[in-house]
VEXDO-493429 format. One record per residue: x negated, y, z negated of N, C-alpha, C, CB in turn. Coordinates in steps of 0.1 Angstrom, whole numbers, plus 5000, padded with zeros to 4 digits. Each point is the difference from the previous one (the first is absolute). Glycine has a CB too. Layout:
<pts>
XYZXYZXYZXYZ/...
</pts>
This chain:
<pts>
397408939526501250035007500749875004499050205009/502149834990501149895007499549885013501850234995/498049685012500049905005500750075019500249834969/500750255027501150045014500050124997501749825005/498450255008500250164996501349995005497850145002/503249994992501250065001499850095006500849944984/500250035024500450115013500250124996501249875013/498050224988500150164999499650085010499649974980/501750105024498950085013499050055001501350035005/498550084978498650025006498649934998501150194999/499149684998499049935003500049945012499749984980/501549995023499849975020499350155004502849835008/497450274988499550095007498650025005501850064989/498249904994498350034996499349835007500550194970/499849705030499849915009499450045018502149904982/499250155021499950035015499150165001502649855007/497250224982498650105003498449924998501650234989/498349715003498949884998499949935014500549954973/500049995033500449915013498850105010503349904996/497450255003500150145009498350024999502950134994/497049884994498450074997499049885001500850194983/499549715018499049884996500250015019500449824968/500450205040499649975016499550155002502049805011/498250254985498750185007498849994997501450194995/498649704988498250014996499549905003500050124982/500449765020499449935005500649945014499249994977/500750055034500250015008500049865011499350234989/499449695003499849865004500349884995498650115006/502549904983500749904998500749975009499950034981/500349845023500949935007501450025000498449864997/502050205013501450034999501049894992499550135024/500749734978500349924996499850014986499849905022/499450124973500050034982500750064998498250004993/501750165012501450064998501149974999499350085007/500849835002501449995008500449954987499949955028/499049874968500949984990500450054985499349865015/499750214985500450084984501350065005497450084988/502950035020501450035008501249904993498750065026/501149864977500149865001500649994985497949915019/501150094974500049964985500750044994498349974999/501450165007500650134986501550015002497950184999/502449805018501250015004500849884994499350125020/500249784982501049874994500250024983498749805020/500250234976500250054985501450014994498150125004/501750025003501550094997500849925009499350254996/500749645011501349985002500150125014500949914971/498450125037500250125007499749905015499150264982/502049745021500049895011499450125012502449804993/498850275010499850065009498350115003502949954996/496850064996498350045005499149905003500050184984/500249665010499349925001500449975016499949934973/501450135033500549975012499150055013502450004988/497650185002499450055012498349994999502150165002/497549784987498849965001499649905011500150064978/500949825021499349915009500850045017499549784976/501150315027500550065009498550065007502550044987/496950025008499450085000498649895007501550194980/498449755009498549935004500349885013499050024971/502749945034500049925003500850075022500049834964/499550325030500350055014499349945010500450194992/498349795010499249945007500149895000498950144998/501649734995499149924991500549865011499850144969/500049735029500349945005501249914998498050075003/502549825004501349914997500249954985499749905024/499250064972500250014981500250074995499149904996/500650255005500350114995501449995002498050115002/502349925007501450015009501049904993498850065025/500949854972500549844994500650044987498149835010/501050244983499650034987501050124993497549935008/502650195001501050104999501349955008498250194998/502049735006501449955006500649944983499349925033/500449964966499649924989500850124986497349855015/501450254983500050084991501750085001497050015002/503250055007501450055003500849864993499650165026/500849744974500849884991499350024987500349815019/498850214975499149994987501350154995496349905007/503350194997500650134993501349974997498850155013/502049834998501149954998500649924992499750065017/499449884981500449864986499750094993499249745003/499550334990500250044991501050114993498049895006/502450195003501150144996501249905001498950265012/501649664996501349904999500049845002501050205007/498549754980499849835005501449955004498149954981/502750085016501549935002500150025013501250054979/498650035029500250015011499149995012501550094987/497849855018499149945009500049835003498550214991/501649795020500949875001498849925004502750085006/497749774991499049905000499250025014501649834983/498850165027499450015010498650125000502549915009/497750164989499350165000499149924992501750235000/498949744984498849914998499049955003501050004994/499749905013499149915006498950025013502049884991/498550245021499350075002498850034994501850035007/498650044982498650104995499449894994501050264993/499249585007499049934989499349925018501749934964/498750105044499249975013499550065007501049894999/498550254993499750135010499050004990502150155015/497949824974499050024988498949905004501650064980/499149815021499149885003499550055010501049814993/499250215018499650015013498650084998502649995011/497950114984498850144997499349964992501150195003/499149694986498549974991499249885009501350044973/499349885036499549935007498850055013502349894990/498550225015499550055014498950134992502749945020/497150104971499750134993499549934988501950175009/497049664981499850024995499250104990500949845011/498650224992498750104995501150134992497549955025/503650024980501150175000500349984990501250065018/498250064969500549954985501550055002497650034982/502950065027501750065002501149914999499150145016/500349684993500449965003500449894986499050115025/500149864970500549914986500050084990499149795005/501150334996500550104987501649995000498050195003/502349855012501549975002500649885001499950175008/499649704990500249925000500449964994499250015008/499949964979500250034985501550084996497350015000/502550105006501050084991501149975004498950184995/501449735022501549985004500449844993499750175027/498949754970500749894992500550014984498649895017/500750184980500050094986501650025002497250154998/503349995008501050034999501249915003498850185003/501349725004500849825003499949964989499549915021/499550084970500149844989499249925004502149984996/497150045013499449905012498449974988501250135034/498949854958498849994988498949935005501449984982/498949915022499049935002499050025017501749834979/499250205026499350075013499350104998501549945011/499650164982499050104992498250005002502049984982/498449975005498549914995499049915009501449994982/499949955024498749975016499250075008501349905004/499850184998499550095008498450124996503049955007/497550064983498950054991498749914995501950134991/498349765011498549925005499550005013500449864986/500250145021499950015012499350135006502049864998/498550304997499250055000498450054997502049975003/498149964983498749964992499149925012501349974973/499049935031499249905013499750095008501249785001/499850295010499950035009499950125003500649845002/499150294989499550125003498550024999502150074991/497250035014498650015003499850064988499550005026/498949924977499250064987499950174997498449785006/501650265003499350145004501250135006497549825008/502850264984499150044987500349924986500050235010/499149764983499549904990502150064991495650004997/504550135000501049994994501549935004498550184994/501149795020501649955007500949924992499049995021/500049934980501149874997501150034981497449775018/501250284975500950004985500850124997498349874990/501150235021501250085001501549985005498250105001/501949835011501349935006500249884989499650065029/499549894963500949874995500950104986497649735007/501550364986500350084990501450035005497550094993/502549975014501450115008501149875004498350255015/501649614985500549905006500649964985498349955024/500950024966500149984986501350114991497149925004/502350234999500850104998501349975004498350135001/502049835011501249995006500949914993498950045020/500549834977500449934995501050014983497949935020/500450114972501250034988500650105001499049934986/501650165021501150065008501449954996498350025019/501749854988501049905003500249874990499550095023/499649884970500049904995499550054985499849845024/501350144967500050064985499349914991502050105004/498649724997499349984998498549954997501950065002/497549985006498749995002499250105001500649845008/500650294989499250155006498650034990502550135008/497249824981498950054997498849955002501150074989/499249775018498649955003499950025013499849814984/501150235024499750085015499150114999502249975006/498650124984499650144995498249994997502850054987/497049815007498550034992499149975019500349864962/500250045042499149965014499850135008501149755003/499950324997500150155005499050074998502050004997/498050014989498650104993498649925004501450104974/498649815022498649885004499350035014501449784988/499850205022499750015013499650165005501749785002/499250314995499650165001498750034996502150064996/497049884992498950044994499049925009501150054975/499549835024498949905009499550115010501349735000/500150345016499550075009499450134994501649905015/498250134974499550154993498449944998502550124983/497449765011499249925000498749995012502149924988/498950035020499049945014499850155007501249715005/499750354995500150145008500050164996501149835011/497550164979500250104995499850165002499949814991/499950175023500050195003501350015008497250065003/503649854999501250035005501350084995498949815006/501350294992500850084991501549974996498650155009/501849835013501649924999499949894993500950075022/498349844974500349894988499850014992499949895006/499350224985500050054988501750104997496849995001/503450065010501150074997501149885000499250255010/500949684995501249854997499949984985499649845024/498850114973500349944986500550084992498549885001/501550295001499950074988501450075000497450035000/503349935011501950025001500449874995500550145023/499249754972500149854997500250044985498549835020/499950234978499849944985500750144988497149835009/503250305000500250134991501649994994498350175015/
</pts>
């Protein structure tokens, strides 16, 4: 299969029933896996707005990085449905509400996912890419799939935005997804990532 899936609804559909059945049967995955496959599948398609109410959702309770994070995110959307119009300020905001929340919040993969994706969407390349070591350093070991799952989904983001380089993004993508299939293998939500990646 193709490298990127194409937006079809009823594979978003069929996405968000998989999401549905994989939390009734297994009951003890970590909400946060969810969340981020949510996460995954939503950004995929380009489906801002579920990815919205996903982290809405996880970030009802949650604390000032969370909070940081969906403020932040509200500027992310907006760039992406109208870049022309979001004005430098707002910008700049959301690249100090990001910082803030990867600083105060490092362990939050939420936090340098969107990070990524608001420098990504600037041009901001090389921060980008900072920033994406950065999470590599400073996220926890545990669970063993964290980290190459968020760097994978960080990577994904990337050849997104950046053409030319999109297929050696694209391969770190697959590398990193298998690695967490790898290290974490009774985990379903990261077998179900690789297998929306690789179909």
């Amino acid at each position: 299969g193709s490298h990127y899936l194409s937006p079809s609804n009823n594979r978003t559909v069929d996405a968000r029933r998989l999401i549905d059945r994989i939390a009734e049967e297994q009951p003890t995955l970590p909400k946060g896996e969810l969340g981020q496959l949510a996460w995954k599948i939503s950004s995929a398609y380009e489906e801002n707005d579920l990815a919205l109410k996903t982290l809405r959702r996880q970030t009802a309770s949650g604390g000032t990085a969370d909070a940081k994070i969906l403020m932040a995110l509200d500027t992310i959307l907006k760039i992406q449905r109208d870049p022309g119009n979001v004005d430098a300020a707002k910008k700049i905001e959301a690249a100090k509400l990001l910082d803030d929340a990867c600083r105060s919040d490092p362990t939050n993969p939420y936090a340098w996912l969107r990070s990524v994706l608001f420098y990504a969407l600037t041009n901001q390349t090389q921060t980008a890419l900072g920033q994406l070591q950065s999470a590599r350093e400073k996220l926890p070991a545990q669970p063993p799939s964290l980290i190459p799952l968020t760097l994978g989904q960080c990577f994904e983001i990337l050849a997104r935005h950046y053409a030319d380089s999109r297929e050696e993004f694209l391969d770190k993508t697959e590398q990193l997804y298998r690695e967490a299939v790898r290290v974490d293998p009774g985990n379903a939500a990261v077998k179900l990532v690789l297998a929306n990646f690789v179909l």
